[in-house]
C-alpha positions in Angstrom: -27.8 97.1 243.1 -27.6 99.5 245.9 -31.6 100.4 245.4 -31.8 96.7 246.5 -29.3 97.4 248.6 -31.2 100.1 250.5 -34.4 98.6 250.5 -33.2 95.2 252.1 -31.9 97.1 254.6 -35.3 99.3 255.4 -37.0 95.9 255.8 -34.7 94.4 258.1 -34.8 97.3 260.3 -38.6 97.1 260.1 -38.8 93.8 261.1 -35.8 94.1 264.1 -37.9 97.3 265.3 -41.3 95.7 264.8 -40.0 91.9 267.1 -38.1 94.3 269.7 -40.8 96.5 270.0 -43.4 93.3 270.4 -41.0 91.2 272.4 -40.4 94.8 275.0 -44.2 94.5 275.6 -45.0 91.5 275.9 -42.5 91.5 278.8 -43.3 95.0 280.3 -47.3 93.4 280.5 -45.6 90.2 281.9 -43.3 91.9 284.6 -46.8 94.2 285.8 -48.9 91.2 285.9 -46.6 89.3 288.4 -44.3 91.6 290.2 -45.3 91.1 293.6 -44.9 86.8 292.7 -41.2 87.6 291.7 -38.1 87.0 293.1 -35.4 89.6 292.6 -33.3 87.2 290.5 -36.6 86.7 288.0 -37.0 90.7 288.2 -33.5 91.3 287.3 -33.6 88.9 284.5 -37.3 90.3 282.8 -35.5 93.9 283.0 -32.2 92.5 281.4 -34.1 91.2 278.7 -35.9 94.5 278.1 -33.2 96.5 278.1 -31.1 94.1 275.7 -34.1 94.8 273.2 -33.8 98.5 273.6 -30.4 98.2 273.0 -31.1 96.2 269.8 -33.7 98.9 268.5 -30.7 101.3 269.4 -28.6 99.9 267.1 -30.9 99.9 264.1 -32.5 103.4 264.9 -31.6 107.0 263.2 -29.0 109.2 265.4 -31.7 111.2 266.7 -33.5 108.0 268.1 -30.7 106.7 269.5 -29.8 108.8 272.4 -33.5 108.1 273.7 -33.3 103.9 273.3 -29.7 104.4 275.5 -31.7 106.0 277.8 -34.6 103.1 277.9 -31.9 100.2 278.1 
């Protein structure tokens, strides 16, 4: 049970790393293809959102990761 345990877990950090990970780029290539079109509110809320993800991968990341996702958010 806890061999099931374990490997449930490892897959739904794979998954939460591999969507955060996708989701950060997607709006990193986003925010660089537009920036001089946006408004400060729109800028502020594209850079909220990456930082919420980088503080999602934080949570599901190994202590030595974690100090360096912090520092992304």
């Amino acid at each position: 049970m806890v061999v099931l345990a374990e490997w449930y877990m490892s897959r739904i950090v794979k998954d939460i790393t591999g969507l955060a990970n996708e989701v950060i780029n997607i709006l990193l290539k986003e925010v660089s293809m537009h920036w001089e079109e946006m408004k400060n509110e729109t800028w502020v809320y594209y850079y909220r959102m990456i930082g919420d993800h980088y503080w999602y991968l934080a949570e599901v990341s190994n202590a030595d990761k974690i100090g360096e996702m912090i520092d992304k958010a």
